[in-house]
C-alpha positions as CSV (number, residue, x, y, z in Angstrom):
1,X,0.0,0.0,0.0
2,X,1.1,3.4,-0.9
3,X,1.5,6.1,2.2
4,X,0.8,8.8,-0.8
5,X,-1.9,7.4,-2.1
6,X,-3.6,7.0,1.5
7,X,-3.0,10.7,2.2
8,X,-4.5,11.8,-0.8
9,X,-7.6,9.9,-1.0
10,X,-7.6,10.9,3.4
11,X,-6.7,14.3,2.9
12,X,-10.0,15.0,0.9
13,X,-8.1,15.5,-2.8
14,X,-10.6,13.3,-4.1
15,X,-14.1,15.2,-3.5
16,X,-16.7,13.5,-1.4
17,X,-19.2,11.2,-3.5
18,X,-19.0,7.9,-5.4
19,X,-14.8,8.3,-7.2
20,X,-13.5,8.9,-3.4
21,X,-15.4,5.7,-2.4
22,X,-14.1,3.6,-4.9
23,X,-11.1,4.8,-4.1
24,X,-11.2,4.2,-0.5
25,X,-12.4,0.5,-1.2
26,X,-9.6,-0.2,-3.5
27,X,-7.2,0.9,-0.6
28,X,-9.0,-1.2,1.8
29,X,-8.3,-4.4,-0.8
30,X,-4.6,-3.5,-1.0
31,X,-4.9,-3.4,3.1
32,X,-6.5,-6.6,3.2
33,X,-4.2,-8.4,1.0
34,X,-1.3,-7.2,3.2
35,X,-2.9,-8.0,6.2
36,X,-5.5,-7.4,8.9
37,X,-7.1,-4.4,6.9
38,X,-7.2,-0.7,7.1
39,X,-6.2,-0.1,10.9
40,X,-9.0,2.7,11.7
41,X,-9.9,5.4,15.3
42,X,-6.3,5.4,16.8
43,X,-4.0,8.8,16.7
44,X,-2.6,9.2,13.2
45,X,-5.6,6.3,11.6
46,X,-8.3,6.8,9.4
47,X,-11.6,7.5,11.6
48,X,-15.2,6.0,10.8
49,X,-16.3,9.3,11.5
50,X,-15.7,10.3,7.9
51,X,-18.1,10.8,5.9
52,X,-17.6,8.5,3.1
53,X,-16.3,5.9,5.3
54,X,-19.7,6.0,7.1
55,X,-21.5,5.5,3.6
56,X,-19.8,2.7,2.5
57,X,-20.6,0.8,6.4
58,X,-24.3,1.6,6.1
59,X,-24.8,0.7,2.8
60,X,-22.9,-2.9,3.8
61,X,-19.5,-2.4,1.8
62,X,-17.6,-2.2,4.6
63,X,-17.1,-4.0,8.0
64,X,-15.4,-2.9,11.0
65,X,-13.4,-5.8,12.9
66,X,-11.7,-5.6,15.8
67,X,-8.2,-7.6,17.0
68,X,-8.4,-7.8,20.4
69,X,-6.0,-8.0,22.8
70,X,-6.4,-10.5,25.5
71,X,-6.3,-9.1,28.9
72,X,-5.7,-11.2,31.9
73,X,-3.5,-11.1,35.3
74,X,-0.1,-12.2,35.3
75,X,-0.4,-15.1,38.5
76,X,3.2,-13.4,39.6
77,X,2.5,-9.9,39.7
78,X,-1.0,-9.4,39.5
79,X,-0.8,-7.0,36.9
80,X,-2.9,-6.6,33.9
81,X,-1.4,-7.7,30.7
82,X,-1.8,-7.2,27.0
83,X,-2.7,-3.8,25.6
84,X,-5.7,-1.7,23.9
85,X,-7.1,-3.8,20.5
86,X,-7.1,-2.3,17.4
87,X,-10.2,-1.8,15.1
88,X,-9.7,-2.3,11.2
89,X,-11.9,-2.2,8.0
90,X,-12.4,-4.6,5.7
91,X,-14.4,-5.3,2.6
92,X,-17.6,-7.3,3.8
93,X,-18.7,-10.8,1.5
């Protein structure tokens, strides 16, 4: 996946409406064949807040997954281990 290309399509270069959409799927695909998908609402991510984004999740396009992190206590310590889980989009079936 291309850094540039996911700053232009983010940074609103492509107008709202149907070509940014497209292009924000295709960028998911790339994600998805790389990995998990696009990592999404952490600092620095992509938010689902976006207007576009939230189309393409109402209309069923899109899924939001989330890797969790399992949490437990260490028997040892008795501190928590493991770490905040990470939400991604992917491209629904």
């Amino acid at each position: 996946m291309s850094r540039d290309f996911s700053n232009q399509v983010y940074h609103q270069n492509y107008q709202s409406g149907a070509s940014r959409r497209e292009h924000i799927l295709q960028l998911i695909h790339q994600c998805q064949v790389h990995g998990f998908g696009l990592p999404v609402n952490n600092k620095w991510q992509w938010q689902t807040k976006d207007k576009d984004i939230k189309y393409l999740l109402k209309k069923g396009k899109l899924k939001q997954k989330r890797h969790a992190t399992p949490y437990g206590r260490n028997l040892n310590t008795g501190l928590k281990k493991g770490g905040k889980g990470q939400s991604y989009l992917v491209i629904a079936n």
